[in-house]
Rosetta silent file (secondary structure, phi, psi, omega in degrees, C-alpha in Angstrom):
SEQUENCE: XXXXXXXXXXXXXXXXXXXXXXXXXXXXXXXXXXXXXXXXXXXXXXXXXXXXXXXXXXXXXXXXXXXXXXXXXXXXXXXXXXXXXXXXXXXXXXXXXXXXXXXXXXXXXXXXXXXXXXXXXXXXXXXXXXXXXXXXXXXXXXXXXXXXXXXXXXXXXXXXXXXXXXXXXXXXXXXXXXXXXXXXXXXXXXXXXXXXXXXXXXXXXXXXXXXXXXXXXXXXXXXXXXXXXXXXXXXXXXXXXXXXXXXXXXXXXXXXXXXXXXXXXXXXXXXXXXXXXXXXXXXXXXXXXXXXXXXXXXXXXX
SCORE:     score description
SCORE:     0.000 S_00000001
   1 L     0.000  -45.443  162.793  109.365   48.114  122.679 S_00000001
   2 L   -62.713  -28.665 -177.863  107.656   44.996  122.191 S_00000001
   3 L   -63.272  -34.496  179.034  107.021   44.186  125.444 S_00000001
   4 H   -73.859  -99.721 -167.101  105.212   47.587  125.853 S_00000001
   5 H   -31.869    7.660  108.810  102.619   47.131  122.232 S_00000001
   6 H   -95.324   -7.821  155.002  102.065   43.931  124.022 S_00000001
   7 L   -47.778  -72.882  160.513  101.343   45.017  127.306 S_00000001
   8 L    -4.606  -47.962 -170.117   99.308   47.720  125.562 S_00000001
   9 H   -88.618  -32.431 -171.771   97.388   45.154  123.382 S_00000001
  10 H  -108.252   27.001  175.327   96.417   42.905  126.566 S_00000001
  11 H   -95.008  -89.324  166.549   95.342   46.248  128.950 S_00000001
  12 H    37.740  -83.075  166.453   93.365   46.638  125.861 S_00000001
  13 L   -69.779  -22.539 -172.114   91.698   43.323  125.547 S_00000001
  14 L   -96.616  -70.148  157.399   91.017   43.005  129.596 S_00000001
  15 L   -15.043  -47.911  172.383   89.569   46.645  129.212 S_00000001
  16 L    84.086    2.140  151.770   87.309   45.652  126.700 S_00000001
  17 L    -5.488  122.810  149.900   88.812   48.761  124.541 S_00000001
  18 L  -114.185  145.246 -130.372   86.925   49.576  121.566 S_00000001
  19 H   -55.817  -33.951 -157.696   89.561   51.199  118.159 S_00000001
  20 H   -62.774  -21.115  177.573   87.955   54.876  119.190 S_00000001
  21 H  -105.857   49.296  159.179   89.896   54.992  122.592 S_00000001
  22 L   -75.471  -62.521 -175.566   93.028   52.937  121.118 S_00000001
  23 H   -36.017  -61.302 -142.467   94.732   56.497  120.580 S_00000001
  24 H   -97.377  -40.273  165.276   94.102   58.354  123.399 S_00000001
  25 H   -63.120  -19.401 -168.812   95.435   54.839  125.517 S_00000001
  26 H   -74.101  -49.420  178.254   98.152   54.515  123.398 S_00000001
  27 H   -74.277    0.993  171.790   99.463   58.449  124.882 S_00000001
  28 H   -56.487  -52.167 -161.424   98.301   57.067  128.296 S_00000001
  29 H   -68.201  -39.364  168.826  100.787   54.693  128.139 S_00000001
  30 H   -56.542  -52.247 -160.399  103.518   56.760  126.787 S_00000001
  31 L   -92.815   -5.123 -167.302  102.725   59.824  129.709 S_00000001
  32 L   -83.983  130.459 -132.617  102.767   56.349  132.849 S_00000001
  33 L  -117.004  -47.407 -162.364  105.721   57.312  134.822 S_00000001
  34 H   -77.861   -2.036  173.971  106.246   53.322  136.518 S_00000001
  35 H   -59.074  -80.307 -172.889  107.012   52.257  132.367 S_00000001
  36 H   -22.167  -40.821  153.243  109.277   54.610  132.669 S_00000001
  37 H   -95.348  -32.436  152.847  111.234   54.026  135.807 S_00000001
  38 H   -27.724  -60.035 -172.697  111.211   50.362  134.945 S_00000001
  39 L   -88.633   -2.954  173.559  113.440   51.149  132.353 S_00000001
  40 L   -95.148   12.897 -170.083  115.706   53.672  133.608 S_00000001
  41 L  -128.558   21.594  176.054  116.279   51.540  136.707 S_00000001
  42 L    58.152   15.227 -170.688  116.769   48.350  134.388 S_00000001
  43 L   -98.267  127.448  150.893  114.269   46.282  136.165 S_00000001
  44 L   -14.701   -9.418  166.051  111.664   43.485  134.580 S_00000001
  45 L   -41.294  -13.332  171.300  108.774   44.969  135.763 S_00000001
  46 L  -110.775  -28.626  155.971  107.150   45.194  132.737 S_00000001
  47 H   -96.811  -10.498  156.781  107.374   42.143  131.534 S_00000001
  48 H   -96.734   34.261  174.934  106.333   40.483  134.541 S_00000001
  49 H  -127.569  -40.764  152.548  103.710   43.013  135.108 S_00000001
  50 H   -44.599  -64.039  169.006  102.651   41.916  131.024 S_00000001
  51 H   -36.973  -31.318  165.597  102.563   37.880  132.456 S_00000001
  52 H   -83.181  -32.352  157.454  100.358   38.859  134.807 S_00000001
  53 H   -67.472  -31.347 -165.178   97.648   40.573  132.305 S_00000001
  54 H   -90.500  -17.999  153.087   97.841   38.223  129.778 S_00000001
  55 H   -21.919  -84.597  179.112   97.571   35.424  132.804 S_00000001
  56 H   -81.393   15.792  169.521   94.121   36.973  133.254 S_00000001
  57 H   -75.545  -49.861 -174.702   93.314   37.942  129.938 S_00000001
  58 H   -61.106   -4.861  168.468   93.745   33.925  129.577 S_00000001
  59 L   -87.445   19.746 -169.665   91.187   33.332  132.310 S_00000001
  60 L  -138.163   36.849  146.862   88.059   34.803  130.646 S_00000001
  61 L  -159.080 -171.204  179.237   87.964   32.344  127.710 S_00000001
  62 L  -106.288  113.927 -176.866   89.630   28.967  127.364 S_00000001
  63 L  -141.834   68.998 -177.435   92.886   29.537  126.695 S_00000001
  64 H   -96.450    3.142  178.690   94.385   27.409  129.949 S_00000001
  65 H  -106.028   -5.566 -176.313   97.971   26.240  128.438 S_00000001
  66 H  -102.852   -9.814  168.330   98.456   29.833  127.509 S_00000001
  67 H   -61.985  -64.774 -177.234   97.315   30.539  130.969 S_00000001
  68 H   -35.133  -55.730 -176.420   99.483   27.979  132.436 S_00000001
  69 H   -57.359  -43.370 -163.076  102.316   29.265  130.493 S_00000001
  70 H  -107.973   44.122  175.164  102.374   32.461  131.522 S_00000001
  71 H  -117.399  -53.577 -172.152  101.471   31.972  135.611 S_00000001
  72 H   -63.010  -26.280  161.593  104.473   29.478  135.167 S_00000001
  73 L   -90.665  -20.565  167.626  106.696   32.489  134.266 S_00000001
  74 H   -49.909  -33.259  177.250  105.375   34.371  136.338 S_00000001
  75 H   -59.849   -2.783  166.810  106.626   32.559  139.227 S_00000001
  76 H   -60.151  -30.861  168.190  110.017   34.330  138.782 S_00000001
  77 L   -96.249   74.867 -167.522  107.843   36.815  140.706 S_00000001
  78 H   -59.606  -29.767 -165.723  106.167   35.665  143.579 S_00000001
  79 H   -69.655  -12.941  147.189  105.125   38.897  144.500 S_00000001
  80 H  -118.884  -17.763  165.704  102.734   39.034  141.974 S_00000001
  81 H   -31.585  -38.949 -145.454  102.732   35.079  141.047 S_00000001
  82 H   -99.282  -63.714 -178.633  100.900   34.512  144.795 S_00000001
  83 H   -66.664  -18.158  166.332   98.024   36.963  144.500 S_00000001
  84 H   -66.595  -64.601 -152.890   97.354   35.911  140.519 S_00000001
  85 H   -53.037  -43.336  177.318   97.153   32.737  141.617 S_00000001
  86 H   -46.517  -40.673  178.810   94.430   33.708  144.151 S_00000001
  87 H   -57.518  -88.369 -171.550   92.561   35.288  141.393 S_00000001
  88 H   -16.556  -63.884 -152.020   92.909   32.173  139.060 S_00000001
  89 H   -70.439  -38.958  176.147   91.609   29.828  142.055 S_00000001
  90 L   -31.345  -64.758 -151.387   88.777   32.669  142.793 S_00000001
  91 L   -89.849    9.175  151.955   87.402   32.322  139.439 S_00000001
  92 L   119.038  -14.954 -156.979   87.288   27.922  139.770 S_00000001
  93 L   -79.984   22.485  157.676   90.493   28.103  137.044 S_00000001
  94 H   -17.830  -38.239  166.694   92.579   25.773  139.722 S_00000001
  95 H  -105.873   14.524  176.821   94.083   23.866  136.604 S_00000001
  96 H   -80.893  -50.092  171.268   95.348   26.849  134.868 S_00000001
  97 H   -47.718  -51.584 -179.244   97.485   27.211  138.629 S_00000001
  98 H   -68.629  -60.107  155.649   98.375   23.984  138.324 S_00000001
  99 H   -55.214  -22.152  138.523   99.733   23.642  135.432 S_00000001
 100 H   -48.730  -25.366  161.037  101.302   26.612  135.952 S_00000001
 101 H   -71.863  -32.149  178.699  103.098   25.103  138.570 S_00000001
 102 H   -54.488  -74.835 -175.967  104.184   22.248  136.327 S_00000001
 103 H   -57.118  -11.116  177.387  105.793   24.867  134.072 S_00000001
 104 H   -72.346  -46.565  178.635  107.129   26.747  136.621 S_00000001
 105 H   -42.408  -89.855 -169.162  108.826   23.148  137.964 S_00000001
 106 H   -43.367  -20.025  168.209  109.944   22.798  134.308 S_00000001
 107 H   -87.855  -31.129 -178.624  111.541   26.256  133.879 S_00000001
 108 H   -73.869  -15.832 -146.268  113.459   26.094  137.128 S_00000001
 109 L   -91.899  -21.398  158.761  114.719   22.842  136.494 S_00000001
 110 L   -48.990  -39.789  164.906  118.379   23.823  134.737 S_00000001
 111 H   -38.365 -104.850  178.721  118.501   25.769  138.142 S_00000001
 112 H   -48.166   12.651  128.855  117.902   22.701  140.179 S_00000001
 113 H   -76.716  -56.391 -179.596  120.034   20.333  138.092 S_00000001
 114 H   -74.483  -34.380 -175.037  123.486   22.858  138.482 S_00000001
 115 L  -131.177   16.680  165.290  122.804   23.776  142.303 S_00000001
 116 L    59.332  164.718 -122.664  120.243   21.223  143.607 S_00000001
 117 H   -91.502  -22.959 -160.052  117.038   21.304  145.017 S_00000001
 118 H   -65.260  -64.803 -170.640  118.546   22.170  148.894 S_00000001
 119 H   -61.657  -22.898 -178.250  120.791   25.112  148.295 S_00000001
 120 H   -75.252  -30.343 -170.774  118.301   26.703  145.758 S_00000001
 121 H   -79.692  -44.306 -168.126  115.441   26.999  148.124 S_00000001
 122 H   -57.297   22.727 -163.061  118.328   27.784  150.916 S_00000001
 123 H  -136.437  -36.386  176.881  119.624   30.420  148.731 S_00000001
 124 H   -69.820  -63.310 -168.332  116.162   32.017  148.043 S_00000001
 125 L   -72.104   -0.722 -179.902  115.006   31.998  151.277 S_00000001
 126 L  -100.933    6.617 -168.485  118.302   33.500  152.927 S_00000001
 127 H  -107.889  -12.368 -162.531  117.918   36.425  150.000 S_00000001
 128 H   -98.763  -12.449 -177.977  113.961   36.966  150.694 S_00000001
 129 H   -96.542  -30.515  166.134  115.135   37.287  154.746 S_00000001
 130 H   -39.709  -61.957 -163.644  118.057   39.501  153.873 S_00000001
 131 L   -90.578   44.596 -175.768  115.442   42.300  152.655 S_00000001
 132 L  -137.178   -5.892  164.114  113.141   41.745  154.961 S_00000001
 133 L   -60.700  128.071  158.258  115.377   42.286  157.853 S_00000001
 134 L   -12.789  118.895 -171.694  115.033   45.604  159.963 S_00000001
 135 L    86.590  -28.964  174.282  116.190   48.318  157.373 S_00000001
 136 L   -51.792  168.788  154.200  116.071   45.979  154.380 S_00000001
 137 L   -81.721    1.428 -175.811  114.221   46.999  151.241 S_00000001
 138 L  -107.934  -11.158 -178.423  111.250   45.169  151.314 S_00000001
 139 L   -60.233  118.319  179.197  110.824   46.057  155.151 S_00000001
 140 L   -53.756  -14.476 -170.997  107.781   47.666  155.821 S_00000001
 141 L   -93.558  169.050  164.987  108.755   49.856  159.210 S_00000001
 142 L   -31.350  -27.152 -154.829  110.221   52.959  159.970 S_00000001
 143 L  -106.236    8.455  165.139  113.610   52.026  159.560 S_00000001
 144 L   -54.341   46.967 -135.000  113.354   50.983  156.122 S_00000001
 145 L   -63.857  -17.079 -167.308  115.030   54.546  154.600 S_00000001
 146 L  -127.284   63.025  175.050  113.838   53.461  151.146 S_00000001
 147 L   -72.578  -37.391 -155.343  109.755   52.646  152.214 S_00000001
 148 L   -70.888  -46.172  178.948  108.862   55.432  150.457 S_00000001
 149 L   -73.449   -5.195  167.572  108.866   53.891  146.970 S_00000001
 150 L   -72.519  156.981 -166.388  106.856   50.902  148.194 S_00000001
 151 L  -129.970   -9.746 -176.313  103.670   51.087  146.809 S_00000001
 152 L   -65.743  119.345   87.658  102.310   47.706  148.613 S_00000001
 153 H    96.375  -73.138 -175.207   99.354   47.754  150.795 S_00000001
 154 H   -82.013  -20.920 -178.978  101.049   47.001  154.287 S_00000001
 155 H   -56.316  -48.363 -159.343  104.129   49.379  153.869 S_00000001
 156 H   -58.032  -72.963 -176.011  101.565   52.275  153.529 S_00000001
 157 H   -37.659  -18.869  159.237   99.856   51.436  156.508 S_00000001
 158 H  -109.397   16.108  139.687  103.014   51.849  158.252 S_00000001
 159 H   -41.940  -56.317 -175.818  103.250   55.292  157.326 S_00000001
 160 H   -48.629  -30.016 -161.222  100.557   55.814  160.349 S_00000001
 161 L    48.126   61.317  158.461  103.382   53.829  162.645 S_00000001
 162 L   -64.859  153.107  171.625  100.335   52.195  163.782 S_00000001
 163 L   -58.202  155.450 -179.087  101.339   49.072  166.461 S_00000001
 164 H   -48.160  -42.171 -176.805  102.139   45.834  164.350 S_00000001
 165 H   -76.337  -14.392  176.239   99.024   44.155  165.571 S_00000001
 166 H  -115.978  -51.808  123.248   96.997   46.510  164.139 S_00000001
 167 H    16.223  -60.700  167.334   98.560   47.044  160.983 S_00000001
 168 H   -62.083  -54.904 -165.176   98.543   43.276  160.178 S_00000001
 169 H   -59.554  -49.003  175.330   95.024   43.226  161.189 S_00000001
 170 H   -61.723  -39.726  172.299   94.330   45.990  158.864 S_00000001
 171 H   -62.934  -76.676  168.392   95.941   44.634  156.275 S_00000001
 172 H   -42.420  -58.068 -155.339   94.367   40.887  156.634 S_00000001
 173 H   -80.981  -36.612 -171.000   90.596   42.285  156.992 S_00000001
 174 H   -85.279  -24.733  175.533   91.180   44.650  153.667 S_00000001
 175 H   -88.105  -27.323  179.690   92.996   41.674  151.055 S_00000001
 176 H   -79.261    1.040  150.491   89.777   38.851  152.745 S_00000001
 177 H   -84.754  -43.853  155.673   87.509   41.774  151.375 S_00000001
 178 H   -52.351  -32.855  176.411   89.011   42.289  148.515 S_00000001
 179 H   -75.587  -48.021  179.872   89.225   38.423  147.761 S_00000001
 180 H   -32.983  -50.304  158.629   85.036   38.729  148.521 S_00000001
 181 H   -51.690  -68.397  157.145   84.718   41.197  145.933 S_00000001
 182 H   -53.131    1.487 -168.949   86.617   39.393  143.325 S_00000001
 183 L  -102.066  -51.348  157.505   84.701   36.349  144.177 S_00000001
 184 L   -58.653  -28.783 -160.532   81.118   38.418  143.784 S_00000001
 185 L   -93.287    7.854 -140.598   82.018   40.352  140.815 S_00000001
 186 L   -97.092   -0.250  151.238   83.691   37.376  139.164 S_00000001
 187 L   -62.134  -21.203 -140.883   80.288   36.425  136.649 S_00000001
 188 L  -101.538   99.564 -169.919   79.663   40.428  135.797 S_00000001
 189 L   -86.616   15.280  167.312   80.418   39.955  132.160 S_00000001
 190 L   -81.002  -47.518 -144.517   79.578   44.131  131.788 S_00000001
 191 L  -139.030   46.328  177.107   82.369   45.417  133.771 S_00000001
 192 H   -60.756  -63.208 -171.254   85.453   43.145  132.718 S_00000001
 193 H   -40.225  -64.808 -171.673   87.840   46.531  132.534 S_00000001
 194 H   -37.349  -48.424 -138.637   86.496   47.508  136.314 S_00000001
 195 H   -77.769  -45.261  176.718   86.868   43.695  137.163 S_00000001
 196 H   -57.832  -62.039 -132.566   91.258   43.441  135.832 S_00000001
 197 H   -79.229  -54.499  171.189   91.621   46.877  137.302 S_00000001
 198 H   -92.388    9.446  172.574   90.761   45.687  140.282 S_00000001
 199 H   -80.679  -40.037  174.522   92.170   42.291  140.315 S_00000001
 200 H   -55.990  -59.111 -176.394   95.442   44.487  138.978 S_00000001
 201 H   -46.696  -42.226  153.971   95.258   46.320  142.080 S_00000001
 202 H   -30.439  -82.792 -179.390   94.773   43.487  144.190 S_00000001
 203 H   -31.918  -54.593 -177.715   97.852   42.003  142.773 S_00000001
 204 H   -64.473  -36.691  179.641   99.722   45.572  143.329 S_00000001
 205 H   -81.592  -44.478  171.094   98.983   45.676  146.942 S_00000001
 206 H   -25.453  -74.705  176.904   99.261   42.273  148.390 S_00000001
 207 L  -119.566  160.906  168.762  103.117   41.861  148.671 S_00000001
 208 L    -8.126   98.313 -159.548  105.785   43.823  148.279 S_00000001
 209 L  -128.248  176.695  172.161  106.081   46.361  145.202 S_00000001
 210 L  -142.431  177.926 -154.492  107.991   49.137  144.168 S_00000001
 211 L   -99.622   -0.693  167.347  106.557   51.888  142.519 S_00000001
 212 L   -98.569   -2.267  159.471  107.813   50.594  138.711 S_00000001
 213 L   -92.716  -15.704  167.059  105.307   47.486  139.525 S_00000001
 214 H   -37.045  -37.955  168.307  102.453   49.762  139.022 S_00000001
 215 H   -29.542  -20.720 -168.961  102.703   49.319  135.885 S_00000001
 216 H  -101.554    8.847  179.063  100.313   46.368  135.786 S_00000001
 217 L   -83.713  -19.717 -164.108   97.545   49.142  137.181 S_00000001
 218 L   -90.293   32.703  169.658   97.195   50.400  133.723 S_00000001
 219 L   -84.967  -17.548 -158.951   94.863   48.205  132.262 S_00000001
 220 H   -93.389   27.424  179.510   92.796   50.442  134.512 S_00000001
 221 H   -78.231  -36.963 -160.239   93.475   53.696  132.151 S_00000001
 222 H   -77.819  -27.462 -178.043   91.772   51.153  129.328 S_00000001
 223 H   -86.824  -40.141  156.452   88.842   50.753  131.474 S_00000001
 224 H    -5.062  -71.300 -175.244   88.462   54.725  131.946 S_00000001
 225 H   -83.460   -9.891 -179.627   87.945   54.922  128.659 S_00000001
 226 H   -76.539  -19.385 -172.454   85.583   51.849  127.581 S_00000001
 227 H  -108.647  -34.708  171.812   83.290   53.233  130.464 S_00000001
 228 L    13.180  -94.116 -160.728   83.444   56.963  129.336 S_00000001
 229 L   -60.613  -19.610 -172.810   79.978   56.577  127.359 S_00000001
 230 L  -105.047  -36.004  166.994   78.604   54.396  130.230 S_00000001
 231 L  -137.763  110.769  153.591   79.585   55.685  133.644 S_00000001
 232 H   -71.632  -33.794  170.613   81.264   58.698  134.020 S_00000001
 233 H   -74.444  -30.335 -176.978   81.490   59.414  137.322 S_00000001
 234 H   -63.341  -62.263  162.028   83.068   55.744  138.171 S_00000001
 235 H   -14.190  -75.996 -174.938   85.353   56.730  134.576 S_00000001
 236 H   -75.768  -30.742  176.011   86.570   59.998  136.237 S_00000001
 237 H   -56.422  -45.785 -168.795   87.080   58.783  139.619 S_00000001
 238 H   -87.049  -30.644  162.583   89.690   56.094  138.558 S_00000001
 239 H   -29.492  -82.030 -175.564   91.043   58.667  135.950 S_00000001
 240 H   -39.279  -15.220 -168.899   91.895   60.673  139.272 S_00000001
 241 H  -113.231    3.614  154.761   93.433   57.968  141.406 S_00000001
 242 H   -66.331  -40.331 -178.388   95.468   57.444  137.937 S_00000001
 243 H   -71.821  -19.362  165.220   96.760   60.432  137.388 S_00000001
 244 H   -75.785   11.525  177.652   99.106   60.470  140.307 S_00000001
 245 H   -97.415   -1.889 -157.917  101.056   57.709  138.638 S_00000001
 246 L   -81.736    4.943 -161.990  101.658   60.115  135.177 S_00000001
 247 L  -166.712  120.238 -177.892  105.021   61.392  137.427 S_00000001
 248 L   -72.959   80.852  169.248  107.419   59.813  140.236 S_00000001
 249 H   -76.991  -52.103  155.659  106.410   62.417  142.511 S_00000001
 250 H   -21.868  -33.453  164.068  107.271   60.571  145.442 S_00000001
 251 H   -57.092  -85.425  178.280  111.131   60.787  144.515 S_00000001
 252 H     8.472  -71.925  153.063  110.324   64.437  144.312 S_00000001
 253 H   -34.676  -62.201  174.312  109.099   64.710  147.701 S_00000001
 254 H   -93.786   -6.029  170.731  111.488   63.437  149.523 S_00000001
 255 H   -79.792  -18.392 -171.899  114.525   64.945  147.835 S_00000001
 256 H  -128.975   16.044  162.670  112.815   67.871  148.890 S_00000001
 257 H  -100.100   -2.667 -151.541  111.006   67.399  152.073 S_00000001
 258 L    43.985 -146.475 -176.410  113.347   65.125  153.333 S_00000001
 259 L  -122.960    5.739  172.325  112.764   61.792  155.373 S_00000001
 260 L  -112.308  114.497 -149.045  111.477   63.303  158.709 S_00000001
 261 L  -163.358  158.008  173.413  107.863   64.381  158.556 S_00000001
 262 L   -73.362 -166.178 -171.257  104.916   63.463  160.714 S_00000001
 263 H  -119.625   -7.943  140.533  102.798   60.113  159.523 S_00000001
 264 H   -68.499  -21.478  172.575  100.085   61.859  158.305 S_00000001
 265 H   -83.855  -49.170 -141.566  102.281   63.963  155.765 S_00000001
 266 H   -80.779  -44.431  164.161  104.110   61.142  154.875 S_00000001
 267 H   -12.133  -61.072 -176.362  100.968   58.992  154.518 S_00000001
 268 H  -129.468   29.774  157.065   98.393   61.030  152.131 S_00000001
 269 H  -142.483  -44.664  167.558  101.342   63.577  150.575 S_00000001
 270 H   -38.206  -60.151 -145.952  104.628   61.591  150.732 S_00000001
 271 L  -142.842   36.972  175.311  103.526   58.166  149.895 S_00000001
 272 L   -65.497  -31.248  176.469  100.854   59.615  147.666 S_00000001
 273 H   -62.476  -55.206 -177.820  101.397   57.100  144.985 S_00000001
 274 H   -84.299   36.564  173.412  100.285   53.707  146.912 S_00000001
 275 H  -108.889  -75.818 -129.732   97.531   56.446  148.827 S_00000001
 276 H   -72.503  -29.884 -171.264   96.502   56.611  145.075 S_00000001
 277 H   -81.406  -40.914  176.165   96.467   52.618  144.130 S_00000001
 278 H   -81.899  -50.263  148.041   94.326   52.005  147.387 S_00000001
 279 H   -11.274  -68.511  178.585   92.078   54.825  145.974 S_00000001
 280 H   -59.950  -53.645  172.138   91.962   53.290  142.880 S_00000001
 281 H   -48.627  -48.255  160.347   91.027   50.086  144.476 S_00000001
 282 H   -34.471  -40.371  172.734   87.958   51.644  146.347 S_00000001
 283 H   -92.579  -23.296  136.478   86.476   53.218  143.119 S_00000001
 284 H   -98.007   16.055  160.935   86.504   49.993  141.572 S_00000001
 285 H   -89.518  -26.060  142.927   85.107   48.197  143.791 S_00000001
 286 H   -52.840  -59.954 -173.921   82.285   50.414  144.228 S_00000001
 287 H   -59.187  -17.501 -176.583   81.628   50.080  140.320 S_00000001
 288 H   -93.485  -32.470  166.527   81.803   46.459  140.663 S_00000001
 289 H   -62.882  -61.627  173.506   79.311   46.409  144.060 S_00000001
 290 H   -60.556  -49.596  158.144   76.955   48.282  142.560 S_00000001
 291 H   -41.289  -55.221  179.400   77.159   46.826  138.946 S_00000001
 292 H   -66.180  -68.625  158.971   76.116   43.485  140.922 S_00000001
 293 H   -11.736  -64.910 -163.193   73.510   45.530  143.213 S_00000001
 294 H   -78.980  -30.924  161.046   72.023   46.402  139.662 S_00000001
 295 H   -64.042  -39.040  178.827   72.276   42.827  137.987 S_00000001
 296 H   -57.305  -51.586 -176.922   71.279   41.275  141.023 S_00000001
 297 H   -81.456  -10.217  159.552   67.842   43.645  140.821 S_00000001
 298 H   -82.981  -16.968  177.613   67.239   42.746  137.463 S_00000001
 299 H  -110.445    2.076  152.614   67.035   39.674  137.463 S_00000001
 300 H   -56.179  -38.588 -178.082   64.980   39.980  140.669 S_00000001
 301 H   -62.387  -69.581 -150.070   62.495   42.089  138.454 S_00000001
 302 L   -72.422    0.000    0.000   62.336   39.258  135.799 S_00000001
């Protein structure tokens, strides 16, 4: 319970939430279906999906040891640790990363005193090859049977059963755009909720997820409502590519469609949830393109 009212409180703050929409986020949070499967499937996802918001809530003022601190726990998770960090180094914060590594060093180190520095990486890296192996759970192919609940970036594209080479390719040209964006938008001190939402997404797509890491998308319910009064149409668009997260419909689906379907069903009906997260990413990055388009012409004016 704490861990959610402070997740909650640092959507909130990255949102730019003002008290009249507290309420109405507070029942957001409460109706978001990956809280929800976090905890009935007993996994950490929520508090390392919290480490990663208040990470960048600590990048937009100087707060860099509380930054440090929590990028250095974060690292329990590379899978969102590696794309934060990208963020971090985007916006010039390179000694918030570092020192995040230092603490990371420093948390590990009880580890690496009882089983020593060889067998710990050899023990990580023979458990990160296990699921990555044909069939595994983090494997991205066909033969994965339980692909469906990835929500990352490259799995979906291998819904299409596109060739490998094009898949990777697809993948690599859409996170070096996405780094472009965050890199452009990263001054536009108007559209911090747009700017987390999509840096959450970012984060959500890169590597490997499950569909209880989503959870770190819902800072963008907080920006929904902070832009209500400003932009509506951006406001309802990421409402919509939200709303397919309020329910694990994806279980759903496949208990009752089974796991043999063409790669266009399983693509944009199946695997509707990460369809919905790259969605989400699109609609803010238009609001963030455009925001700059309009800042850009203003000060052109001037």
């Amino acid at each position: 319970m704490a861990t959610f009212a402070a997740l909650l409180a640092v959507a909130i703050a990255l949102g730019g939430l003002g008290g009249e929409g507290r309420k109405a986020f507070l029942l957001a949070g409460l109706c978001f279906a990956p809280i929800h499967t976090s905890l009935a499937h007993g996994q950490p996802g929520i508090f390392f999906c919290l480490l990663t918001l208040l990470f960048f809530w600590s990048l937009t003022g100087r707060r860099e040891w509380l930054a440090a601190l929590a990028f250095g726990l974060l690292l329990g998770k590379p899978s969102f640790a590696v794309p934060a960090a990208l963020v971090g180094l985007i916006r010039g914060r390179w000694r918030a990363v570092l020192l995040g590594c230092v603490v990371g060093v420093l948390t590990w180190l009880p580890f690496l005193h009882r089983y020593g520095l060889q067998d710990t990486v050899t023990h990580y890296a023979t458990a990160i090859q296990a699921v990555q192996v044909p069939g595994g759970d983090a494997d991205d192919s066909h033969a994965n049977p339980q692909r469906f609940d990835l929500i990352n970036l490259r799995s979906w594209l291998g819904s299409w059963q596109t060739p490998t080479l094009i898949r990777d390719g697809l993948y690599g040209l859409a996170m070096s755009l996405a780094a472009v964006v965050l890199y452009r938008a990263r001054h536009l001190p108007d559209a911090s909720g747009l700017y987390w939402t999509f840096a959450a997404v970012f984060c959500a797509l890169a590597l490997y997820h499950r569909f209880y890491d989503a959870i770190v998308v819902i800072v963008g319910w907080a920006a929904v409502l902070a832009h209500w009064n400003q932009d509506r149409r951006v406001a309802l668009a990421i409402a919509a590519c939200l709303l397919p997260l309020a329910a694990p419909g994806t279980a759903f689906l496949v208990q009752s469609l089974g796991t043999s379907h063409p790669s266009w069903l399983e693509a944009t009906l199946i695997r509707h949830q990460a369809l919905a997260l790259v969605g989400l990413g699109a609609v803010t990055a238009f609001g963030l393109l455009r925001n700059l388009a309009k800042a850009q012409a203003g000060t052109a004016c001037e």
